[in-house]
C-alpha positions as CSV (number, residue, x, y, z in Angstrom):
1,X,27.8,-32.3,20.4
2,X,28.3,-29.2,18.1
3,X,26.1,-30.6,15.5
4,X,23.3,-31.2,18.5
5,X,23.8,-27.5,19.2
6,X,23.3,-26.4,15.9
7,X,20.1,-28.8,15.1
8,X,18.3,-27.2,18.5
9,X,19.3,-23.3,18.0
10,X,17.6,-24.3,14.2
11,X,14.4,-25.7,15.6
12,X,14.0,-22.9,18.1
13,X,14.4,-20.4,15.3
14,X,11.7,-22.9,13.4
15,X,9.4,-22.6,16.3
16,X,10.0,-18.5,16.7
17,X,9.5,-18.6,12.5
18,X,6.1,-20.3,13.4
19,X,4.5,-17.2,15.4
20,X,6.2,-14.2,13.8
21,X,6.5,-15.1,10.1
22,X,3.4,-17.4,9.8
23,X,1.0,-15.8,11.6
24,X,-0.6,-13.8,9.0
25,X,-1.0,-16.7,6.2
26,X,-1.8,-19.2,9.0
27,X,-4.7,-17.4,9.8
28,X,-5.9,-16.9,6.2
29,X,-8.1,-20.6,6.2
30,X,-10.7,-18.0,8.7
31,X,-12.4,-16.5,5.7
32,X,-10.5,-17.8,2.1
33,X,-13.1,-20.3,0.9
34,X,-16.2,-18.3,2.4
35,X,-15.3,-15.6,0.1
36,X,-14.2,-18.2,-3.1
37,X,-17.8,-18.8,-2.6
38,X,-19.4,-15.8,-1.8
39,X,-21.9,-14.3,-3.7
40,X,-19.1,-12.3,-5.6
41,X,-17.9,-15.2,-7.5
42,X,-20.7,-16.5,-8.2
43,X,-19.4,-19.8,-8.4
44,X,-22.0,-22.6,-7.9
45,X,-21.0,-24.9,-4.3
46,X,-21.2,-28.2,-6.2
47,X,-18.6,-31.1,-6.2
48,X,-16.3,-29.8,-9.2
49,X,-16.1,-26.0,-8.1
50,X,-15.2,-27.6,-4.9
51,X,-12.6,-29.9,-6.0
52,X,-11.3,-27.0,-8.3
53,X,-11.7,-24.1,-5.8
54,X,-9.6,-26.7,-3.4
55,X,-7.0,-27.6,-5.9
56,X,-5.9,-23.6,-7.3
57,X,-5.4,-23.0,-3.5
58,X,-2.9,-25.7,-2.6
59,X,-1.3,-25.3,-5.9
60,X,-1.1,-21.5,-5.8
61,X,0.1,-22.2,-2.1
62,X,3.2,-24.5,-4.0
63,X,4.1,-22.3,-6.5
64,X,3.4,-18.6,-5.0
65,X,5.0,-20.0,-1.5
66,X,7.0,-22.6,-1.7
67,X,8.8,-22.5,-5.5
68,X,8.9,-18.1,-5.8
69,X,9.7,-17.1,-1.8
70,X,10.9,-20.4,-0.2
71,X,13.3,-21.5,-3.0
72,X,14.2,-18.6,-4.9
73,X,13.9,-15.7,-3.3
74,X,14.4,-16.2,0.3
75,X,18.2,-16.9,-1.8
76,X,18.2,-12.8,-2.3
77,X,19.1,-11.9,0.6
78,X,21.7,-8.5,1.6
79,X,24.0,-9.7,3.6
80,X,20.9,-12.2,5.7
81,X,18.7,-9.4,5.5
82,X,15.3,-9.9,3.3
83,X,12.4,-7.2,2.9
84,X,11.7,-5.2,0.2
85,X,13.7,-2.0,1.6
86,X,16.3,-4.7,1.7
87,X,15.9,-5.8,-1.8
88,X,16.0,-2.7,-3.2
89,X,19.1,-1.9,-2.1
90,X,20.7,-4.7,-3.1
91,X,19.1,-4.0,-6.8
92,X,19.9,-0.9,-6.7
93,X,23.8,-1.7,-6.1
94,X,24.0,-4.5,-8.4
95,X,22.0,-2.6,-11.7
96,X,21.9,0.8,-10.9
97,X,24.8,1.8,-13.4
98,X,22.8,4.6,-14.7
99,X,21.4,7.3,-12.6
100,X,18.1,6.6,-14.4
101,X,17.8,2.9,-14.0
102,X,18.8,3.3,-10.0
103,X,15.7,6.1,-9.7
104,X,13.2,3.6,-11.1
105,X,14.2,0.5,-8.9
106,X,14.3,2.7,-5.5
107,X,11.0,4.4,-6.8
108,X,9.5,0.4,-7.6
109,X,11.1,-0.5,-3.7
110,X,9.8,3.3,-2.2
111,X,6.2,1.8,-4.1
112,X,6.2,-1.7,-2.7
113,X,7.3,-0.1,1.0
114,X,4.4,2.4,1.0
115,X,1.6,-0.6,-0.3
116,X,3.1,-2.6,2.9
117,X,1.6,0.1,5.0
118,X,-1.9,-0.9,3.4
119,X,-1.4,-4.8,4.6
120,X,0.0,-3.4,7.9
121,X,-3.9,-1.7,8.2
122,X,-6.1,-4.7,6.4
123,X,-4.4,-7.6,8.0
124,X,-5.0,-6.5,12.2
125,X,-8.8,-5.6,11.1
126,X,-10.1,-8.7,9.1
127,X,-7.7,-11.2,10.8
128,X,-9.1,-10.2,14.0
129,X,-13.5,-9.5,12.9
130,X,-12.9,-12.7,10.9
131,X,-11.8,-14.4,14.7
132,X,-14.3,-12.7,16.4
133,X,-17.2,-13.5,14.0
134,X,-17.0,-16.9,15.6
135,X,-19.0,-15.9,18.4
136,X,-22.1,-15.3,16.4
137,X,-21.7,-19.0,15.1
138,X,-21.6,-20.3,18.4
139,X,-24.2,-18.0,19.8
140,X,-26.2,-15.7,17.0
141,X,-27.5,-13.7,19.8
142,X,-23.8,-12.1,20.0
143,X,-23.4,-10.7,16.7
144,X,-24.1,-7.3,17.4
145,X,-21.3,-7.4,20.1
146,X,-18.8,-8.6,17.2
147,X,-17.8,-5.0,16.0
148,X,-17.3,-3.6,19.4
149,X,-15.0,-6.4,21.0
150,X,-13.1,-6.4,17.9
151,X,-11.9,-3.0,18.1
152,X,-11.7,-3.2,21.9
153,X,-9.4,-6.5,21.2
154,X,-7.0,-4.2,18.9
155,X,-7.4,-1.3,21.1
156,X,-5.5,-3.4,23.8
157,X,-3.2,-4.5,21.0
158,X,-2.2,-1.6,20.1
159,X,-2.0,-0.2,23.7
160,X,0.5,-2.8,25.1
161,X,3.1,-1.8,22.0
162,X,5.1,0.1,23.9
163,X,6.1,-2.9,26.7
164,X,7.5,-4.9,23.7
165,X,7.1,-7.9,22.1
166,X,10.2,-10.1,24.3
167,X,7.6,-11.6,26.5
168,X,4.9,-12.1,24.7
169,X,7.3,-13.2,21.5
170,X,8.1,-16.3,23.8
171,X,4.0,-17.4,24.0
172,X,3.9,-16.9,19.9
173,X,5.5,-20.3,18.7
174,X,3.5,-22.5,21.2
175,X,0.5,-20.7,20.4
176,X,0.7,-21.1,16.5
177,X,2.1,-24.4,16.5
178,X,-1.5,-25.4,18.0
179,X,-3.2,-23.1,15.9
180,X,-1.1,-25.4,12.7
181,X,-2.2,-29.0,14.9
182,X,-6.2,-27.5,15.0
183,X,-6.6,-26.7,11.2
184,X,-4.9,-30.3,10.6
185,X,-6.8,-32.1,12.9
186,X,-9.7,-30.4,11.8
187,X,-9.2,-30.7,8.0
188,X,-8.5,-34.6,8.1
189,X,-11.3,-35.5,10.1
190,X,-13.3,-33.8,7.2
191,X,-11.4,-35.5,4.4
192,X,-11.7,-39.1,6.3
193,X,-15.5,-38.4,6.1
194,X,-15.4,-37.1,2.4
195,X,-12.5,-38.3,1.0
196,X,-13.6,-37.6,-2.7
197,X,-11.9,-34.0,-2.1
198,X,-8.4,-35.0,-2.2
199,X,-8.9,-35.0,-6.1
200,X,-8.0,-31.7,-5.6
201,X,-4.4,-32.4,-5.0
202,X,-4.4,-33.2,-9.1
203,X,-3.0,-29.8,-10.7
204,X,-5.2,-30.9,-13.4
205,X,-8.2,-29.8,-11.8
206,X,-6.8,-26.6,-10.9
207,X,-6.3,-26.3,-14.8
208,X,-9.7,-27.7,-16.0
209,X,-11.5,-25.2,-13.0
210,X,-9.5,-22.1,-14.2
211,X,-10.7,-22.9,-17.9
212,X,-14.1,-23.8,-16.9
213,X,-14.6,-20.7,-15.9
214,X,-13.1,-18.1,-18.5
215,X,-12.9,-14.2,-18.1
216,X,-14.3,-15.0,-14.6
217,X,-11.3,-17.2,-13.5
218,X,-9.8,-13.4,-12.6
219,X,-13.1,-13.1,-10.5
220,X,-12.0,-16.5,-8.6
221,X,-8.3,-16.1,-8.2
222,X,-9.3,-12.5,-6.9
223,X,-10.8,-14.3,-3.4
224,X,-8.5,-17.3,-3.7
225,X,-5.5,-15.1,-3.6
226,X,-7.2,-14.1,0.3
227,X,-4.8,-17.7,0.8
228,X,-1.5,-16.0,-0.2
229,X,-1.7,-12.8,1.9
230,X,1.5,-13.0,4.4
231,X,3.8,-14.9,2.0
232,X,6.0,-11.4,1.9
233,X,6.5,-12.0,5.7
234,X,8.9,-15.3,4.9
235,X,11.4,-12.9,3.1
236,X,10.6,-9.6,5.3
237,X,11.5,-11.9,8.5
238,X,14.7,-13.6,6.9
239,X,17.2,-11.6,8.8
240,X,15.1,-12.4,12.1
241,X,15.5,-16.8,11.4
242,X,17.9,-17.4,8.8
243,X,17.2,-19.3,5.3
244,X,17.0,-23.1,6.9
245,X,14.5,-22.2,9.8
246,X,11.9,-20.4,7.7
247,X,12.5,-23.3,5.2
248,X,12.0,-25.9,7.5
249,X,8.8,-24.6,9.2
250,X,6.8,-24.2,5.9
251,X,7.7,-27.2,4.3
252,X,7.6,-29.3,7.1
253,X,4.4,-27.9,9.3
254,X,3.1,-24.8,8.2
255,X,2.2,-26.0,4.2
256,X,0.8,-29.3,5.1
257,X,-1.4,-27.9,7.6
258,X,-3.0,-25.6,5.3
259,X,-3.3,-28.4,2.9
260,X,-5.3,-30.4,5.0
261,X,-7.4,-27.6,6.2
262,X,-8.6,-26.4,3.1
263,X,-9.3,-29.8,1.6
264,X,-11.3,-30.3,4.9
265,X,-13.4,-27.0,4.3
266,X,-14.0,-28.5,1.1
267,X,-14.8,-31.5,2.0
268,X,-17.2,-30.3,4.8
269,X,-18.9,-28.5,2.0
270,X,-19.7,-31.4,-0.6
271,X,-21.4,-33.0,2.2
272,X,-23.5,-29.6,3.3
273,X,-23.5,-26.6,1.5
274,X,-25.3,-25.1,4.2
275,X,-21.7,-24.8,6.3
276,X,-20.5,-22.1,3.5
277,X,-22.0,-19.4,6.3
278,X,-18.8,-19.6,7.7
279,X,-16.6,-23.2,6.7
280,X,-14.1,-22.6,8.9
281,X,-16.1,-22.6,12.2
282,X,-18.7,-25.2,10.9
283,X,-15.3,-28.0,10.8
284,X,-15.8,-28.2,14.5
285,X,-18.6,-29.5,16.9
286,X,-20.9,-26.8,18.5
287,X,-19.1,-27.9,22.7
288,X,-15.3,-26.7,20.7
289,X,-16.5,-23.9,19.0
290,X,-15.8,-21.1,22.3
291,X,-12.3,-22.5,22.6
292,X,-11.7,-22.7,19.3
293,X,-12.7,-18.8,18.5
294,X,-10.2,-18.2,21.8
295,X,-7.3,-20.0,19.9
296,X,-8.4,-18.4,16.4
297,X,-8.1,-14.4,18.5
298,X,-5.1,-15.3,19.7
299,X,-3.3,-16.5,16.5
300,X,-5.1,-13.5,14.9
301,X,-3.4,-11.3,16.8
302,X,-0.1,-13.0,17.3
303,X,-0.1,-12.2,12.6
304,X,-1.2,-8.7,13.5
305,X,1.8,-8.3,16.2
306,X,4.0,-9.3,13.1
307,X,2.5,-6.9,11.0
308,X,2.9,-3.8,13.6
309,X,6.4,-5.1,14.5
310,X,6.9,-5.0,10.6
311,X,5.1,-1.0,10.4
312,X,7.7,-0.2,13.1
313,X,10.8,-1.8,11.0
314,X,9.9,-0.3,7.7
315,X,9.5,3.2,8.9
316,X,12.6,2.7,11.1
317,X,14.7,1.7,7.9
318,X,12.9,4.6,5.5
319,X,13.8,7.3,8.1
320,X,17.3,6.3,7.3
321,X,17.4,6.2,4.1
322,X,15.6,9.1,3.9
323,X,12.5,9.0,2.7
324,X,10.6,9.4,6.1
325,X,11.4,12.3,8.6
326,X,12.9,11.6,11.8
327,X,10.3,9.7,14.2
328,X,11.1,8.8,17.6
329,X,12.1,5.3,18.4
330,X,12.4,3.5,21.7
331,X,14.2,0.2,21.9
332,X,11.8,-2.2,23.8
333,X,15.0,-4.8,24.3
334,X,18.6,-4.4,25.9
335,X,19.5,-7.8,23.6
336,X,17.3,-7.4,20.4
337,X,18.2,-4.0,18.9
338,X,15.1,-5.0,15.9
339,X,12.8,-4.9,19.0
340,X,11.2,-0.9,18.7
341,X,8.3,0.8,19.6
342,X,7.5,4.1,17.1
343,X,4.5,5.9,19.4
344,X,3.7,8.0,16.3
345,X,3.5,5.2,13.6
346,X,1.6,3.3,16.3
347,X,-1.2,5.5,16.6
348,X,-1.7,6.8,13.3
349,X,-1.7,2.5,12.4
350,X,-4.6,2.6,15.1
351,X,-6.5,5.1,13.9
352,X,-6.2,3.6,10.2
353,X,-7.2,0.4,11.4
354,X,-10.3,1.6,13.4
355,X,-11.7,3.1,10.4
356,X,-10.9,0.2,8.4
357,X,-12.8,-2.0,11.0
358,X,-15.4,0.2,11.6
359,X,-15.5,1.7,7.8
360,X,-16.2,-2.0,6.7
361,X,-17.9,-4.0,9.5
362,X,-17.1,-7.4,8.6
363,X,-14.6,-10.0,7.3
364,X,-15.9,-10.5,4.1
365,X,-16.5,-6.6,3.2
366,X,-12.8,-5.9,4.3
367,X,-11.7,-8.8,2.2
368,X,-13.0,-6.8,-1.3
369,X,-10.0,-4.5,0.1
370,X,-8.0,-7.4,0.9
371,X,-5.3,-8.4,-1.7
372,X,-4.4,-5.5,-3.9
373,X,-1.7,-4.1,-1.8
374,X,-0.5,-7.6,-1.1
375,X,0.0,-8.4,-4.8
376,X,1.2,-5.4,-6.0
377,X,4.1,-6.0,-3.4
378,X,4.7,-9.4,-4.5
379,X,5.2,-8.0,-8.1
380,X,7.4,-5.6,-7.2
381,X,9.7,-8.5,-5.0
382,X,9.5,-10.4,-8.1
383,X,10.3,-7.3,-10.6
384,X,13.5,-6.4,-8.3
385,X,14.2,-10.5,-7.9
386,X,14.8,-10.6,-11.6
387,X,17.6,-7.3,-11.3
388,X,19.3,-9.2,-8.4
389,X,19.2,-12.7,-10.3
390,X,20.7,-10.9,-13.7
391,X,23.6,-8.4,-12.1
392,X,23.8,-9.4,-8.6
393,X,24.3,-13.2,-9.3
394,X,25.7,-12.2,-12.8
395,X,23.1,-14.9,-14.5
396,X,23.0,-15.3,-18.6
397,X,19.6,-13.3,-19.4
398,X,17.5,-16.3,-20.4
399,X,18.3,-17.8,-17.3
400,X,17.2,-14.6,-15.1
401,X,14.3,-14.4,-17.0
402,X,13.7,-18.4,-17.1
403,X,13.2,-17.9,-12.7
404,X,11.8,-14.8,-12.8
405,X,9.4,-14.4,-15.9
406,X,7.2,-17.0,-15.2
407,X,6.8,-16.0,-11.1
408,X,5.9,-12.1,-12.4
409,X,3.8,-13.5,-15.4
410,X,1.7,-15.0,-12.1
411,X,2.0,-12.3,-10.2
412,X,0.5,-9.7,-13.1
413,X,-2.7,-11.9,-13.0
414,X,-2.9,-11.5,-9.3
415,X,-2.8,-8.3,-9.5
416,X,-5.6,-7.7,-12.2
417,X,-7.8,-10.3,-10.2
418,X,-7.6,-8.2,-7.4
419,X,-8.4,-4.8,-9.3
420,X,-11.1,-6.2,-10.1
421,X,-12.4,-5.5,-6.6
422,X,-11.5,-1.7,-6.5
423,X,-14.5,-0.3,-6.0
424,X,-15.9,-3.1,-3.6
425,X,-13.0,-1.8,-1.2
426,X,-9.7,-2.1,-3.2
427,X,-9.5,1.5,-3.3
428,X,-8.8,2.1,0.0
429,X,-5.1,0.5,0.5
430,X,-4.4,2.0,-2.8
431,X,-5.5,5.2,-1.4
432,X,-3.6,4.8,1.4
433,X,-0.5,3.6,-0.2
434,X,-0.2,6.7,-2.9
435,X,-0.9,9.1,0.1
436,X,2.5,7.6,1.5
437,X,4.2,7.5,-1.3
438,X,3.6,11.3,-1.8
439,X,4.4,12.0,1.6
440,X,8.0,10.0,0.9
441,X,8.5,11.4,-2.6
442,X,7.9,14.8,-0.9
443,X,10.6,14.6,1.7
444,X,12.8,12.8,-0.2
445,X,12.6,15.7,-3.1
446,X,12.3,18.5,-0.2
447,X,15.4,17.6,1.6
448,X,17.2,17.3,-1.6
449,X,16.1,20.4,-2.6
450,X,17.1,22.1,1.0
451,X,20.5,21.0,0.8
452,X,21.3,22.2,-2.1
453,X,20.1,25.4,-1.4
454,X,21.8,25.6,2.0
455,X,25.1,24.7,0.0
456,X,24.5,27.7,-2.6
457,X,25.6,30.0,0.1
458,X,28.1,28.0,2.0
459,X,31.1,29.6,2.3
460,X,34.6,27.1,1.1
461,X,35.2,25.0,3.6
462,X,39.4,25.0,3.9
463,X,39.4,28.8,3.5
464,X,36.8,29.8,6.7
465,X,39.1,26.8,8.7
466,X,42.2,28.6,7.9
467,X,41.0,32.1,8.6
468,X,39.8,31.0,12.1
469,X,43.2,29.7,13.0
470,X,44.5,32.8,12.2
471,X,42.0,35.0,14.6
472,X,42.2,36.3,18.3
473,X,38.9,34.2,19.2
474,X,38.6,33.1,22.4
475,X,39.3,29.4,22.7
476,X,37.9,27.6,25.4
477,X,39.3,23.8,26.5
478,X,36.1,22.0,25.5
479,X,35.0,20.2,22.1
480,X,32.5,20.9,20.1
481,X,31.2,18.9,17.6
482,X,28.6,20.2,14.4
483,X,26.8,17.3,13.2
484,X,25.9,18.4,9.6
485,X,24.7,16.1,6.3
486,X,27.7,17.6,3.8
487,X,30.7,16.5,5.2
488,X,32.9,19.3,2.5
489,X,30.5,22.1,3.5
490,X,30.4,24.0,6.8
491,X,28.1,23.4,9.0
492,X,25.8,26.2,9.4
493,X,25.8,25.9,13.2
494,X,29.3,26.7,13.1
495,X,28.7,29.7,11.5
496,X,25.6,30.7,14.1
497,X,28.0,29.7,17.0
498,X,30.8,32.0,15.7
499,X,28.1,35.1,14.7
500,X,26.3,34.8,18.3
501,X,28.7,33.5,20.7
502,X,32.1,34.8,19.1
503,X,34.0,31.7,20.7
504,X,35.6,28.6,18.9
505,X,36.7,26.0,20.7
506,X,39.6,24.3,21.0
507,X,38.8,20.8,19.5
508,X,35.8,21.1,16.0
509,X,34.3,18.0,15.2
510,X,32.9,18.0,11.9
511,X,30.6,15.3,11.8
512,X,28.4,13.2,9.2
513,X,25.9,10.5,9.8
514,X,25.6,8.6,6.4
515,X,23.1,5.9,6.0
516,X,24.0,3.1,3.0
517,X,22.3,0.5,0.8
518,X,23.5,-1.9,2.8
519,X,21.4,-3.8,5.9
520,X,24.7,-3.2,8.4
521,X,27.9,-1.8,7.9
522,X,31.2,-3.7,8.0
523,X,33.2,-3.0,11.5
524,X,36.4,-1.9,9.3
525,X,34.1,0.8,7.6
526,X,31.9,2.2,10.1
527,X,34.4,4.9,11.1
528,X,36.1,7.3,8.9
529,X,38.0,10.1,11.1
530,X,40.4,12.5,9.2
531,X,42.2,15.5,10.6
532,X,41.7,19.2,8.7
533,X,43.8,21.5,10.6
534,X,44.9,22.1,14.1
535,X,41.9,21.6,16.1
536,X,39.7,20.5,13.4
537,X,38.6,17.1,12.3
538,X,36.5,15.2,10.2
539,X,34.0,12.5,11.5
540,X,32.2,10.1,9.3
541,X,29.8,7.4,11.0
542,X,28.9,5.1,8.2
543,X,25.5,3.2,9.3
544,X,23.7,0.4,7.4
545,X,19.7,0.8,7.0
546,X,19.4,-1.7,10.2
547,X,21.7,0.2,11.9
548,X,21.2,2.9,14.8
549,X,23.5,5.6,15.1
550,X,25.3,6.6,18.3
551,X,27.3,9.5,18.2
552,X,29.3,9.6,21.8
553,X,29.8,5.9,21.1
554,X,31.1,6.7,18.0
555,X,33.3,9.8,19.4
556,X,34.8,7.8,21.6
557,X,35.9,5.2,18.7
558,X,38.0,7.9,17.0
559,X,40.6,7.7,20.3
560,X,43.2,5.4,18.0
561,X,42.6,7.7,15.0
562,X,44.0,10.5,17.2
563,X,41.0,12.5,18.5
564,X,40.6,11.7,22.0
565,X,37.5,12.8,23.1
566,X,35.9,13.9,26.7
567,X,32.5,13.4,26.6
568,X,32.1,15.3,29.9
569,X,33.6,17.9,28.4
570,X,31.5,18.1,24.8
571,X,29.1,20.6,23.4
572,X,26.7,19.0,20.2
573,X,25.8,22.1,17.7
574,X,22.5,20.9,16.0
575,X,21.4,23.1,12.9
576,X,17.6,23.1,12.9
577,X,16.1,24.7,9.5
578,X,12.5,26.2,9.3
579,X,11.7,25.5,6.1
580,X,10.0,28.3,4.2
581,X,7.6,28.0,1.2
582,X,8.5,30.1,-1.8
583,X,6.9,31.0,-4.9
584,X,8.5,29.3,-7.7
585,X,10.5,26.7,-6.0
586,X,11.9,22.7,-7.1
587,X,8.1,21.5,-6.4
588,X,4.5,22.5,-6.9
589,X,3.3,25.2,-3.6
590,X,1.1,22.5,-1.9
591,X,4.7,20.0,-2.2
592,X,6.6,22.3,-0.6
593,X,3.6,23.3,2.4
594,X,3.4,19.3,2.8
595,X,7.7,19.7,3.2
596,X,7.4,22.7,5.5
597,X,5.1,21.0,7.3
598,X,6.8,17.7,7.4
599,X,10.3,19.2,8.8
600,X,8.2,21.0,11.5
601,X,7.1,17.4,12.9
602,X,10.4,15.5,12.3
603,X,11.8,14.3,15.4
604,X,14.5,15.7,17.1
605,X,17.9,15.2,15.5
606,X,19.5,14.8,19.1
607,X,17.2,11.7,20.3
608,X,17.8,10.1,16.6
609,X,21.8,10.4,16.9
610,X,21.8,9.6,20.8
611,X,22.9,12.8,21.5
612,X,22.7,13.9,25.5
613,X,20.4,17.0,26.1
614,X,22.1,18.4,28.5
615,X,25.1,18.8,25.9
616,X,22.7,20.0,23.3
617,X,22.7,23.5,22.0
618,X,20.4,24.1,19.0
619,X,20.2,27.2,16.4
620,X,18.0,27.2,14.0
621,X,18.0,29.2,10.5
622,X,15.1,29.9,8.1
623,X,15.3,28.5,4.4
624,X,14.1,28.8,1.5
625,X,13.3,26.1,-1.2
């Protein structure tokens, strides 16, 4: 019976895997071999090119897919959590020995986080104009209604964010898996016709294509790779399904349908080349063609959901490592604390997208854009993959490098493939990405820099405890708590309280939110409570990346420490700095504007920690960096 149990939760897990995590790559057959063929390549549409377009796609699906994610690194997981934030901290802890070597792996994770925002634009804009582009297949009079319904269709998407994704999560896996039964069905009614094309599934002729081509091969793989694009998703969703469940949907439905719907493109072509004006559609007779372009929007946006979802939970998990100021969340679920909606990353992602849609105009400009951002994330997995594999997993070097070397090796041709389509569109989520990255190396730098300078004129904490014991200050029965990022320094809303309302309280809580490299922190460790002095204590709330602070919760965990806390009877002293510009500072002027500027627009501290307004008092203090 037990074992019955287990085998059902791990097919429903398959079947959510099926929506969430394979949306994106499942929808990548819509445009892949129009653009292998398109007038870019300039590859000629005759039987070999076919057979050997055909072959480096199921074979780079095997060994980008199925041997680097699915088998080794969906194993790198912290503590079930996958994603390169995720990743990064577990390199981070395992080979960061030096102060040095920890800076570059965070700055390669920070790098591979900030390209993930330039998928999170590309992939909702071509997935869904490559959808919509059916119509003028089935009815050429529509094209000029393609641009507008596309951006009205992700308008609405974009719109119904902040309901959540709990009821419409429960229509993904049904959808997809008959999105997955179409592009079989499709594909081997193609092969049965033309069945000269399952050649392809010879490696050989993905060699003998590859060579036959030369210096242009890097032209090819540049729109083959179009195939790859969502393959981070099966490691960025591994804390959402588990290992086994992701596992068992590629290689047991998602990886053969693709298979067979290539190889039917393929086929479909070596009987008319005059289908390559858009393969995908042209599989189907003209009576299917409405319902199938319904079924291919819907599947489209089910892989941009994932995507937005994905924008949500990288930002969240950057804000708390501190990268990102604080942005407000809302928690769309009472069960699934990973279900958020981030208004201001949702609209800025709109806006992006728009432009992108409306910038480009079509599928197969945005897929010159298409890929670079993508790759350059897969390198980065697989450069922090190798860390993990050699000080993580404490691996001989030949053997780290022996899983890792050749998977990179791949991934650096990938990446050069697609640069070769910078200025077709590739600049534009590289654009996008070093614009974020500056933005996150700005705060991270800026709030480093503010600390510090806030602590240069602290006074000792001990000393300024002990004196206030020893004054005539009124001491009324309440507790106040200063929440403040050095636990050892004093918070400077103490000192504002004491200067303006010459009252301390009877019960000071000292308290520090610190987030770790770690996805979510061990019960045992979560709370650290320590007692100073009479009437003062020490609070430390020890969060994981995944995790969301709550401060009255956590006040009323201290009670067996010894600090009972009322919370009816509890004041929250928030310290809110107004960053000021100065000449001469730890950055360049227009660095520190940026930081000024940032911290005016961070969130409020008291929504972040769960903090009640009505307790809230906040005094703010100008400084300068």
């Amino acid at each position: 019976m037990e074992g019955s149990t287990k085998r059902q939760g791990t097919a429903a897990l398959a079947l959510g895997a099926l929506g969430v995590v394979y949306g994106d790559i499942g929808t990548s057959p819509l445009y892949t071999v129009k653009e292998t063929f398109g007038p870019a390549t300039g590859l000629a549409l005759d039987a070999a090119n076919l057979v050997g377009a055909a072959s480096v796609i199921v074979w780079a699906l095997m060994l980008v897919v199925t041997l680097k994610y699915v088998i080794l690194i969906l194993r790198a997981d912290n503590k079930g959590e996958g994603g390169i934030i995720a990743l990064t901290a577990l390199a981070a802890a395992a080979a960061g020995k030096t102060p040095r070597r920890r800076t570059a792996l965070i700055l390669i994770g920070v790098a591979g986080a900030a390209l993930f925002y330039g998928d999170s634009v590309i992939t909702p804009a071509i997935s869904v104009l490559s959808a919509v582009e059916g119509l003028q297949v089935a009815v050429p009079g529509l094209q000029a209604y393609v641009l507008p319904l596309s951006a009205a269709i992700l308008i609405a998407l974009f719109a119904v964010q902040s309901r959540g994704t709990a009821s419409v999560g429960r229509l993904f896996g049904p959808v997809i898996v008959l999105w997955f039964l179409v592009l079989a069905v499709a594909g081997i009614v193609q092969i049965l016709r033309e069945p000269a094309i399952l050649a392809a599934l010879n490696p050989l002729r993905a060699c003998e294509f590859l060579a036959a081509n030369g210096w242009g091969l890097f032209v090819v793989v540049g729109a083959i790779v179009l195939a790859l694009t969502g393959a981070e998703a099966l490691y960025a969703d591994l804390g959402h399904f588990g290992r086994r469940p992701i596992r068992l949907a590629w290689t047991g439905f998602v990886f053969p349908a693709l298979i067979l719907n290539y190889l039917g493109q393929g086929a479909l072509l070596m009987r008319d080349p005059a289908a390559l004006e858009n393969p995908f559609y042209r599989l189907f007779p003209e009576a299917l063609l409405i319902p199938v372009v319904a079924l291919a929007t819907a599947a489209t946006v089910i892989a941009s959901q994932a995507v937005i979802s994905g924008a949500y939970s990288m930002t969240r998990q950057a804000i708390q490592l501190g990268v990102l100021p604080r942005m407000r969340i809302l928690h769309t679920s009472a069960v699934e604390g990973g279900q958020i909606y981030m208004p201001a990353v949702n609209w800025m992602l709109l806006a992006v997208v728009l432009a992108a849609t409306l910038g480009f105009g079509s599928s197969s400009a945005l897929a010159s854009a298409y890929g670079i951002a993508v790759t350059l994330t897969m390198l980065a997995t697989t450069v922090l993959t190798w860390f993990v594999v050699r000080h993580a997993w404490r691996y001989p070097a030949w053997v780290a490098f022996s899983a890792t070397g050749f998977f990179i090796a791949l991934d650096a041709v990938l990446v050069v493939s697609c640069l070769l389509k910078f200025m077709q569109g590739g600049w534009f989520p590289i654009l996008l990405a070093a614009a974020i990255f500056v933005v996150m190396a700005t705060w991270k730098r800026g709030r480093e820099a503010l600390l510090a300078r806030m602590r240069a004129d602290d006074p000792p904490l001990q000393p300024l405890l002990q004196s206030l014991l020893s004054s005539d200050l009124p001491r009324p029965a309440r507790t106040a708590v200063f929440p403040t990022a050095d636990p050892d320094a004093v918070p400077h809303a103490l000192l504002h309280n004491l200067r303006h309302n010459g009252v301390l309280h009877r019960t000071n809580v000292i308290l520090t939110v610190q987030f770790h490299d770690v996805p979510r922190m061990d019960p045992e460790r979560a709370l650290q409570v320590e007692r100073l002095l009479e009437g003062f204590w020490r609070v430390r709330v020890n969060c994981g990346f995944l995790d969301d602070p709550d401060v009255p919760r956590a006040l009323l965990d201290c009670k067996p420490a010894g600090l009972d806390v009322n919370l009816y009877e509890t004041s929250y002293f928030l310290s809110r700095e107004t960053v000021v510009p100065s000449v001469g500072g730890c950055m360049s002027p227009w660095r520190e504007r940026m930081f000024a500027a940032l911290s005016k627009t961070a969130g409020s501290a008291a929504d972040f920690l769960r903090i009640p307004h009505h307790s809230t008092i906040e005094l703010g203090t100008r400084v300068q960096i």
